[in-house]
C-alpha positions in Angstrom: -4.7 -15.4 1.0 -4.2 -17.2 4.0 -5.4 -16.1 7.2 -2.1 -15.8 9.2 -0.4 -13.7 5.8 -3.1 -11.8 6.3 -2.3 -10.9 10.0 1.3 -10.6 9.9 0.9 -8.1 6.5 -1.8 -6.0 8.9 0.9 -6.4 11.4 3.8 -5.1 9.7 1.7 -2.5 8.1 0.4 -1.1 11.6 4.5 -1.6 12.4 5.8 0.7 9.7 2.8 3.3 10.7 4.3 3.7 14.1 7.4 5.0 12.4 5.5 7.6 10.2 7.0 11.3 9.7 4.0 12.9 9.7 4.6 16.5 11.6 2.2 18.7 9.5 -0.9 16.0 9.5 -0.8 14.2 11.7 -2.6 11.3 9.9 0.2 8.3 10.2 -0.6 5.1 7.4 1.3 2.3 7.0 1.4 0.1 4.5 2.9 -3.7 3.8 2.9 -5.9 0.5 3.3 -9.4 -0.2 5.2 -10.5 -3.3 4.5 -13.4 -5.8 7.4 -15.2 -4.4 5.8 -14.4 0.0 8.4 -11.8 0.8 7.0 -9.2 2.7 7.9 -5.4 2.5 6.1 -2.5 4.3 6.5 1.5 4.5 4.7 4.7 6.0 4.2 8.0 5.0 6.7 10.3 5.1 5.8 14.2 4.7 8.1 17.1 4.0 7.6 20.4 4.9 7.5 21.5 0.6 4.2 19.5 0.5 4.5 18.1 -2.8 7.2 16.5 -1.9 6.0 13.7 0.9 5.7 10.4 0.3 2.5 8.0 0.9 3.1 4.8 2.7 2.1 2.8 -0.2 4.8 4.1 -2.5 7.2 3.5 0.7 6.4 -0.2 0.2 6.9 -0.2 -3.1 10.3 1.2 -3.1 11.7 -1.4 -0.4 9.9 -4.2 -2.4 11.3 -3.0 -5.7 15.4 -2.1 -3.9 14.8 -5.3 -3.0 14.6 -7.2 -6.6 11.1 -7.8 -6.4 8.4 -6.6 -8.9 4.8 -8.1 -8.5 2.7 -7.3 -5.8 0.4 -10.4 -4.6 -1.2 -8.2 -2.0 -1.4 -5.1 -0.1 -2.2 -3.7 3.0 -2.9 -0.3 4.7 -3.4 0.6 7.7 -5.1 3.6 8.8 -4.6 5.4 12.1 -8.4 5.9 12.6 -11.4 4.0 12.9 -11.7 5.2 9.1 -10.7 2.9 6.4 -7.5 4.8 4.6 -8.0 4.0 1.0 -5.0 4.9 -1.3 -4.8 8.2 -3.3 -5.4 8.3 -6.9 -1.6 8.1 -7.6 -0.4 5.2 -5.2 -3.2 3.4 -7.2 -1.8 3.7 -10.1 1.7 3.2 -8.8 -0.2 -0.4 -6.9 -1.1 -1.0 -10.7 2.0 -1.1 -12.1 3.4 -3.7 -10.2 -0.2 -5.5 -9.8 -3.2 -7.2 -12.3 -6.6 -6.1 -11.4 -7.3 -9.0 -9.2 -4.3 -8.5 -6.8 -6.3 -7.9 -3.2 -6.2 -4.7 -1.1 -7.0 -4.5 2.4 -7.7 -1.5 3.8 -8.1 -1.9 7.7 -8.6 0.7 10.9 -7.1 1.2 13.7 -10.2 -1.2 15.4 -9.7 -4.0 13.2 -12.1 -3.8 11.1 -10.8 -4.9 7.2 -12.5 -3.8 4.1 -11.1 -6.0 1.2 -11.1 -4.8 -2.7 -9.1 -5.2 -5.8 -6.9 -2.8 -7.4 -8.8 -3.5 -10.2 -12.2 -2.0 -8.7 -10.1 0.7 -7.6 -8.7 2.1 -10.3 -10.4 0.4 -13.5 -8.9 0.7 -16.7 -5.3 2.0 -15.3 -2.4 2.5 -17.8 0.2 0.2 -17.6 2.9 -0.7 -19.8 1.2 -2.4 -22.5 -0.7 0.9 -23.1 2.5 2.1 -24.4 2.9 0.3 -27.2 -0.5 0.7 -28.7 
């Protein structure tokens, strides 16, 4: 990925964080993806006071990039309000998965700057995806 996709994904991801609902935590994430085609799409978390119910800022992103006609992720990016790198729950990477192959990038990065850069792939190894179904 080039460097300046890099820093305006980081950009709209710290962006969308600002605009987090996050009464009951407190811990505001954003989070910004980068199609196949280079449209950009980025969410936060939004929480709810039935728990359950809250959203993570990763699936966020994938809704606007999916209302939006798009269905591969190229890359992601979340930020985390902390000096803490905010890596994505077990069930945002599998929802990353779905519209992602194992090499697509994930960037986590902190409220400092500092990036830590992974793969879906060596996050969640051997996710289920839609070819599983017809096994």
């Amino acid at each position: 990925m080039k460097k300046n996709n890099l820093e305006k994904l980081s950009q709209l991801a710290f962006n969308a964080q600002r605009f987090s609902h996050s009464p009951y935590s407190g811990f505001k994430v954003g989070a910004a993806i980068e199609t196949d085609s280079g449209d950009m799409f980025a969410g936060c978390n939004v929480e709810n006071a039935a728990f359950p119910l809250g959203q993570c800022a990763e699936a966020s992103a994938i809704g606007s990039m999916v209302s939006n006609g798009h269905k591969r992720i190229a890359h992601i990016v979340i930020a985390s309000p902390n000096e803490g790198m905010c890596f994505p729950c077990g069930g945002c990477r599998q929802k990353i998965a779905e519209f992602a192959s194992d090499d697509t990038p994930v960037t986590m990065i902190t409220n400092t700057g500092e990036r830590l850069e992974t793969t879906i792939g060596e996050l969640l190894p051997n996710a289920f995806r839609a070819y599983d179904l017809e096994k």
